[in-house]
C-alpha positions in Angstrom: 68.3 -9.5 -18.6 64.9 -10.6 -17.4 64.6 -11.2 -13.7 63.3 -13.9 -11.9 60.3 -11.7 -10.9 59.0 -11.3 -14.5 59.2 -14.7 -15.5 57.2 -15.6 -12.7 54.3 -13.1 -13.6 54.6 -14.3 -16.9 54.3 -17.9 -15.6 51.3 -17.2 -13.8 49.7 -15.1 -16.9 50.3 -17.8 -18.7 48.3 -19.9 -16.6 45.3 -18.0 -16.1 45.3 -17.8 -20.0 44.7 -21.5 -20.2 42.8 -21.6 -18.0 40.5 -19.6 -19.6 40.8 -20.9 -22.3 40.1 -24.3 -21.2 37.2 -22.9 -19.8 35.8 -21.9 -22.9 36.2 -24.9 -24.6 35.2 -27.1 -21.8 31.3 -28.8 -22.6 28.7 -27.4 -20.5 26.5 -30.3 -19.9 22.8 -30.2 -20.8 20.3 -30.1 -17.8 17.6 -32.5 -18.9 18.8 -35.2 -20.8 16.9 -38.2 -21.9 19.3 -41.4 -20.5 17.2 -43.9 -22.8 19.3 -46.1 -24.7 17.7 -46.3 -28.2 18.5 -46.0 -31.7 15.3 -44.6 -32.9 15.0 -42.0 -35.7 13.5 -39.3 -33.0 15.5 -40.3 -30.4 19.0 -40.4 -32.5 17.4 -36.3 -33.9 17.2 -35.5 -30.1 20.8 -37.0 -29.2 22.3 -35.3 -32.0 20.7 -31.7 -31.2 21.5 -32.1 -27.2 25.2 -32.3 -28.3 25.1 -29.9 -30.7 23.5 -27.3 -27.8 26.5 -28.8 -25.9 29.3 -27.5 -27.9 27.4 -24.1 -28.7 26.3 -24.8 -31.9 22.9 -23.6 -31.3 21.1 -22.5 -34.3 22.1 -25.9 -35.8 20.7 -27.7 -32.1 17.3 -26.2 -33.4 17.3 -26.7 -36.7 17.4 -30.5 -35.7 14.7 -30.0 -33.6 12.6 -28.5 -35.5 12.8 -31.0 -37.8 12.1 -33.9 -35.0 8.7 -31.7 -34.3 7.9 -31.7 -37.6 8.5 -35.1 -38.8 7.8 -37.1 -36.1 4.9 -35.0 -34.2 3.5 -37.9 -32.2 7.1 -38.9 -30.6 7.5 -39.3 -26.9 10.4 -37.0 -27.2 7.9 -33.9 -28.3 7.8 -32.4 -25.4 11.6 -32.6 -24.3 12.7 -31.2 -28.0 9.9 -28.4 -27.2 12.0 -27.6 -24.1 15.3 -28.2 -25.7 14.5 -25.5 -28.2 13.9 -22.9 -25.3 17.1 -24.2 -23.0 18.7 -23.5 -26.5 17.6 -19.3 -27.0 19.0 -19.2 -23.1 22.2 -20.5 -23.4 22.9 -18.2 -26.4 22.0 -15.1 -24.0 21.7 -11.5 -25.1 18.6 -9.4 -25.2 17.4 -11.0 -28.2 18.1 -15.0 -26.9 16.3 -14.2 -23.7 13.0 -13.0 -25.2 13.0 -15.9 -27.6 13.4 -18.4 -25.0 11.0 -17.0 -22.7 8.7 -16.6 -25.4 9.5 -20.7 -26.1 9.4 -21.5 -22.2 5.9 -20.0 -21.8 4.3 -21.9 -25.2 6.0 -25.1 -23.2 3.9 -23.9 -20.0 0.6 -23.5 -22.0 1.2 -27.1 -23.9 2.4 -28.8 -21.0 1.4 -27.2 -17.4 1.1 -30.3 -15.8 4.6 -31.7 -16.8 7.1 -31.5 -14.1 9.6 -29.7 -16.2 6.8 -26.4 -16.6 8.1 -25.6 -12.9 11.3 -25.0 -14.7 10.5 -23.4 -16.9 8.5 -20.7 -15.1 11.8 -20.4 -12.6 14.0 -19.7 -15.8 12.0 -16.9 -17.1 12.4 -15.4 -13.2 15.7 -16.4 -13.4 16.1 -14.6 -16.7 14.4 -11.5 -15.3 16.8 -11.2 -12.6 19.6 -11.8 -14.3 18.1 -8.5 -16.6 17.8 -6.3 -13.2 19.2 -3.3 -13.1 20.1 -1.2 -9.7 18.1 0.0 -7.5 18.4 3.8 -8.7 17.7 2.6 -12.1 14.4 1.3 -14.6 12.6 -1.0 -12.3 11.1 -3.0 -15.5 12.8 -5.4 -15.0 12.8 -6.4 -11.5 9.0 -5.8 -11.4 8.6 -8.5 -14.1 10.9 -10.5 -12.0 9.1 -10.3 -8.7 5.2 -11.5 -11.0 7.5 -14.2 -12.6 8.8 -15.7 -9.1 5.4 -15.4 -7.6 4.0 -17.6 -10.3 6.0 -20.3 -9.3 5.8 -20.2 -5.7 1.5 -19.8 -6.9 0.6 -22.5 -9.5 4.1 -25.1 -8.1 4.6 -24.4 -4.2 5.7 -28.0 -4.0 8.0 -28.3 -6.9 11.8 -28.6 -6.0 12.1 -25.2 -7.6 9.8 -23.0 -5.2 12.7 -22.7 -2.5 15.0 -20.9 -5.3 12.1 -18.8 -6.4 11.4 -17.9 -2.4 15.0 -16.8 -2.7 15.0 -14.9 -5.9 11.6 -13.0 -4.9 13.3 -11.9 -2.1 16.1 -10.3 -3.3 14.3 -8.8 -6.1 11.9 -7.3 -3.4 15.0 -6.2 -2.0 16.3 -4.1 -4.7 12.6 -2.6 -5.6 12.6 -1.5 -2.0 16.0 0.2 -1.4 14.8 2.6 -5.1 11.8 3.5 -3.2 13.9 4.2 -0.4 16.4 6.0 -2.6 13.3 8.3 -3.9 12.4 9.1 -0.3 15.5 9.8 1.3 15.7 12.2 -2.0 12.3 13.9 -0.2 13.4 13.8 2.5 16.6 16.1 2.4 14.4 18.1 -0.2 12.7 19.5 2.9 9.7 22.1 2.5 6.7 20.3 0.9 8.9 17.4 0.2 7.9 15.5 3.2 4.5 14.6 2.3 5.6 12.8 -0.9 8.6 11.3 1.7 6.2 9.9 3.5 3.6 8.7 1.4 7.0 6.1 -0.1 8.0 5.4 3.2 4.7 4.6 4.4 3.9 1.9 1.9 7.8 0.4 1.7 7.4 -0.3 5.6 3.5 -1.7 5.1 4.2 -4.0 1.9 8.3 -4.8 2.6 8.6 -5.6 6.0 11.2 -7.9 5.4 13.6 -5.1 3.7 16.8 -5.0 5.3 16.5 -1.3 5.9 13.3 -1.2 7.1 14.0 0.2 10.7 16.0 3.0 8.8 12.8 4.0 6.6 10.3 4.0 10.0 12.7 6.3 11.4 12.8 8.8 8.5 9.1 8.4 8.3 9.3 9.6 11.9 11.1 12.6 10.8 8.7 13.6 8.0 5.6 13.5 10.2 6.9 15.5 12.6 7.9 18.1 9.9 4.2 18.1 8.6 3.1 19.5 12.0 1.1 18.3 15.4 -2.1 16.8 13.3 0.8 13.9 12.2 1.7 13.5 15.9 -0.4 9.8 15.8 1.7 8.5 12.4 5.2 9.9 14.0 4.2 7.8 17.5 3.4 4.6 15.7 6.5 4.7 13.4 8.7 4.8 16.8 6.2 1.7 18.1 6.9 -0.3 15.7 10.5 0.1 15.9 10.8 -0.6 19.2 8.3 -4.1 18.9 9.3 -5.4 15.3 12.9 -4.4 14.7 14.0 -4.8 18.3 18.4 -5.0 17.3 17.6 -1.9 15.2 20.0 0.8 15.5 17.3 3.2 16.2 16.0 1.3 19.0 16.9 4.0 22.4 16.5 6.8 20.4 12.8 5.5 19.5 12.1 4.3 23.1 12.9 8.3 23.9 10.8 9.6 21.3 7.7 7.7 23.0 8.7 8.4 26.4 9.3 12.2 25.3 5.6 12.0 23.8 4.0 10.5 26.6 3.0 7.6 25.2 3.8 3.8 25.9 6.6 1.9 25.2 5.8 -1.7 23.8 7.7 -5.4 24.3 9.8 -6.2 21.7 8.1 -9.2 19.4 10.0 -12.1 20.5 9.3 -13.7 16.5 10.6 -10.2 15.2 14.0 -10.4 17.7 14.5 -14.1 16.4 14.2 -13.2 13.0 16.2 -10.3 12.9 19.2 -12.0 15.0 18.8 -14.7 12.8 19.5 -12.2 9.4 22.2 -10.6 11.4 24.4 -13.6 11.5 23.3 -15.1 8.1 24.0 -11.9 6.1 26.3 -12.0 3.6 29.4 -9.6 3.8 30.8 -8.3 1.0 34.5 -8.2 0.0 37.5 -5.6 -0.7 36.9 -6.5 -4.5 33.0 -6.4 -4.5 32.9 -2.8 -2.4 35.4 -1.2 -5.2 33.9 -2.5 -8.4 30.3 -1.9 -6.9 29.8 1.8 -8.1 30.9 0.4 -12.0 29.0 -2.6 -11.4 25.5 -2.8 -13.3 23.8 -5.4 -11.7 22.5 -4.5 -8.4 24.1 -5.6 -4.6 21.3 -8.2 -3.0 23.9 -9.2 -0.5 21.3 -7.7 2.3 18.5 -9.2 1.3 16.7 -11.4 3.9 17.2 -15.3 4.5 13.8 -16.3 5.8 10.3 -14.9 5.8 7.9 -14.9 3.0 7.9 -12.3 0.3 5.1 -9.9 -0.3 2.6 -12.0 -2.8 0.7 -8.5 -4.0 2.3 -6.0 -6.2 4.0 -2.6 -5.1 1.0 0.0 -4.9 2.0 3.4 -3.7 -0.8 5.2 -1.1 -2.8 7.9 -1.7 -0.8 10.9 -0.6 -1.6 12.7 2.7 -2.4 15.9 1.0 -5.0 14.9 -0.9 -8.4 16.5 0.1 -10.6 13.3 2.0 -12.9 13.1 -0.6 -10.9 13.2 -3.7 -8.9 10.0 -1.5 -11.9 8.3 -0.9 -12.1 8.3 -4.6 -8.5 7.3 -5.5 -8.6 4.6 -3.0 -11.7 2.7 -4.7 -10.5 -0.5 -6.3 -12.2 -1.7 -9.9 -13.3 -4.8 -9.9 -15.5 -7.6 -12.2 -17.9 -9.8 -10.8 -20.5 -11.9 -12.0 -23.7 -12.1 -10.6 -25.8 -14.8 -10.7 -25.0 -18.6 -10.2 -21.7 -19.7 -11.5 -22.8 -21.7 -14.1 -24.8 -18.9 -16.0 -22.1 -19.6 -18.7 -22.9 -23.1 -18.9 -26.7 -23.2 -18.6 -27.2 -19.6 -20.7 -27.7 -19.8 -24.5 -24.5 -18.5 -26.7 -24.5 -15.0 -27.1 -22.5 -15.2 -30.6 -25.1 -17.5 -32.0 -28.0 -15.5 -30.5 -26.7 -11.8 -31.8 -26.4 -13.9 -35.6 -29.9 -15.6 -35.5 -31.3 -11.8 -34.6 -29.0 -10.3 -37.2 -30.2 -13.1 -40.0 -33.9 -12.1 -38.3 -33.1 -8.6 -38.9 -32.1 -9.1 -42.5 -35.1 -11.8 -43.0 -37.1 -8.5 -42.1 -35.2 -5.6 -43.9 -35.9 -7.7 -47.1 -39.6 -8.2 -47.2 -39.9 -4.4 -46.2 -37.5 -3.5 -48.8 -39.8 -5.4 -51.0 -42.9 -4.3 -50.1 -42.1 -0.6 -50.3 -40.9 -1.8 -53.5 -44.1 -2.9 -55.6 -45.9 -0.2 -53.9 -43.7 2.2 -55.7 -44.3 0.2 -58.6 -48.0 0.7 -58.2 -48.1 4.3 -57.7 -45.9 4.2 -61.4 -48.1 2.3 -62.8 -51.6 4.6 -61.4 -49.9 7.6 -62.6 -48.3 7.2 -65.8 -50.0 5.0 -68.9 -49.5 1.3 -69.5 -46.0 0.4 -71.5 -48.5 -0.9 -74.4 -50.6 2.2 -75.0 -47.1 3.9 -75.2 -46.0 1.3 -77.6 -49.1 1.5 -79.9 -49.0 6.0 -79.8 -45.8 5.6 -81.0 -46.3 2.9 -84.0 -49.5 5.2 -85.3 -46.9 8.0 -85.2 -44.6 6.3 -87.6 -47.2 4.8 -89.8 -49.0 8.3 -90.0 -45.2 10.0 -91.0 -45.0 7.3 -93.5 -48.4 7.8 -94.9 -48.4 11.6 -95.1 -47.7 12.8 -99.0 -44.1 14.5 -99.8 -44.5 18.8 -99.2 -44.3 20.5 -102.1 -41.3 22.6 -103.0 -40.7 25.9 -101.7 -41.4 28.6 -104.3 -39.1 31.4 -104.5 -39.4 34.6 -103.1 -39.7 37.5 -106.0 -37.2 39.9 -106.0 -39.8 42.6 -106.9 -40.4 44.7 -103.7 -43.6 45.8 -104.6 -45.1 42.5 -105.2 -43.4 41.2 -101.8 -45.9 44.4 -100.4 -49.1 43.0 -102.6 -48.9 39.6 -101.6 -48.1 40.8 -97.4 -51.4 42.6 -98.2 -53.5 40.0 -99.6 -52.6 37.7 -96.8 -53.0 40.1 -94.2 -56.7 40.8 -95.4 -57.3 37.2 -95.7 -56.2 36.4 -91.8 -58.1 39.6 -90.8 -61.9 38.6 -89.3 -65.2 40.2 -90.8 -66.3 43.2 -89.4 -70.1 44.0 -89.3 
């Protein structure tokens, strides 16, 4: 017999199964629709591919496009079925749907950067990024091509409607770049030995290019601990990682224990920044806490916890660049810390005002040729010249060679050969006879 208990959790299965289901089925609506009423050719293509990209019918959503773009290529709708294509690739997801449709979205930026709807798309390939991250402990790839993506809005649209998302986004994703490089130092750090350098050449460039890090007051501490580790010539670098404790990070956990470190040390104690304490009571009561659920399926969970990641504040607007580390000789330093750079000397316009280079390197190369030729040519008939000095004319050779044939033609027939006599005596008289007849007079 089934108990009242059962049928309830089958009742409430039940439930979330059409739920779900209804889910699924349910239309997602398209973002940028075009609410003009018209029965157009173009417009009905675009109407027709919107609600195919509706219903999930996606490769069919840009076939129709394609074929508006193609047929109709000076339609008002071109750009809107350019973006439609893109919106397309990211709805259908995967690896392969997001590279397509950031590859779209950034063809849409260069064709049409000063459309309002190139904001959106730049925050959608960010988006996309970050939806891509992995943890903090993982390939950073992808959070590092988040972070340039973000910046880009907040750079070429700071006043688009989109900038406060990407604010938000950059921050998190700064977040989880610097808990891995916090990850790697506290590694370092426990490492012990000559560990600490590489410790604190992390820590010293988390805490100088992610101030905003919501662990920040944790890494100046630890930095603390690796300079005094690396003996009395750190005892500066240790002092001014307890300073700025105590002045920017003023609720920090650390906060006594850094204000004894200093006293310990002899050196002064700073106010706390009163910006710094607004701002970090502010975080305080603004972070998000996670729940029961979140804390048990985190460790299985690949996308990475941003819950910590600050409310206000600006992001960092240059890339993550590691420092030269601390045992490194000064002059091979000096050497690492030197910055290539390109700069053009001159007056700006030297690109306007100064002749073509391309057409200038082919009039010397036709020049060149021009040249090549009449030496060739020259060098040529003098040749010839020297032929013609040393050997005789081509008639004198012609008119040797016709007397030669007439005089072969002219010449009588030889007579037959007469045949040697068997006799061998008479084969003796006649070698005599000749000999005496080639033989000179003697007087």
């Amino acid at each position: 017999m089934i108990s009242r208990n059962s049928l309830r959790h089958a009742a409430v299965f039940g439930l979330a199964a059409l739920l779900l289901v209804a889910s699924a089925c349910r239309r997602h609506k398209y973002d940028n629709p075009i609410s003009k009423d018209s029965q157009q050719p173009d417009k009905v293509l675009f109407d027709t591919s919107i609600d195919d990209i509706e219903k999930g019918r996606f490769e069919r959503a840009r076939l129709t496009l394609q074929t508006l773009m193609n047929t109709y290529d000076t339609s008002e709708y071109l750009a809107k079925a350019k973006l439609a294509v893109a919106d397309s690739w990211l709805r259908e997801g995967g690896g392969h749907g997001f590279a397509q449709a950031e590859a779209e979205y950034k063809d849409f930026i260069l064709f049409y950067p000063n459309m309002e709807e190139a904001a959106e798309a730049q925050f959608k390939i960010c988006d996309m990024q970050y939806k891509q991250m992995d943890k903090a402990d993982r390939d950073p790839a992808h959070a590092r091509e988040a972070d340039a993506d973000c910046k880009d809005v907040l750079l070429k649209w700071p006043n688009s409607k989109f900038a406060p998302m990407a604010l938000q986004r950059d921050l998190e994703i700064q977040e989880n770049i610097a808990e891995g490089e916090f990850k790697v130092s506290t590694y370092y750090n426990k490492k012990g030995g000559r560990s600490f350098v590489p410790s604190a050449n992390r820590l010293q460039a988390l805490v100088d290019q992610y101030p905003l890090y919501s662990r920040a007051d944790d890494a100046l501490w630890m930095l603390a601990d690796d300079y005094l580790q690396m003996g009395d010539k750190f005892e500066n670098r240790q002092a001014d990682a307890y300073t700025r404790i105590v002045r920017d990070y003023p609720l920090s956990a650390h906060l006594d224990d850094a204000k004894a470190q200093l006293q310990a040390m002899g050196r002064a104690v700073p106010e706390p920044d009163p910006t710094q304490y607004a701002r970090m009571k502010f975080e305080l009561e603004n972070r998000t806490k996670r729940g029961l659920l979140s804390k048990l399926t985190g460790p299985l969970a690949s996308r990475p916890d941003t819950s910590m990641a600050a409310r206000s504040g600006t992001p960092q607007m240059d890339n993550y660049h590691p420092t030269v580390p601390l045992d490194v000789p000064a002059t091979a330093a000096g050497a690492l810390s030197q910055e290539v750079g390109i700069a053009l000397t001159g007056s700006a316009d030297v690109l306007d005002k100064s002749p073509d280079a391309r057409t200038a390197g082919a009039a010397a190369t036709d020049a060149g040729s021009t040249k090549a030729g009449a030496a060739a040519s020259t060098a040529t008939a003098d040749k010839q010249d020297q032929t013609a000095a040393a050997q005789p004319s081509a008639a004198g050779k012609k008119g040797t060679t016709s007397n030669r044939k007439l005089k072969q033609v002219a010449a009588p027939p030889k007579p037959a050969k007469v045949p040697r006599p068997s006799n061998k005596k008479s084969t003796a008289a006649q070698k005599g006879t000749a000999a005496s007849a080639t033989a000179p007079d003697k007087k």
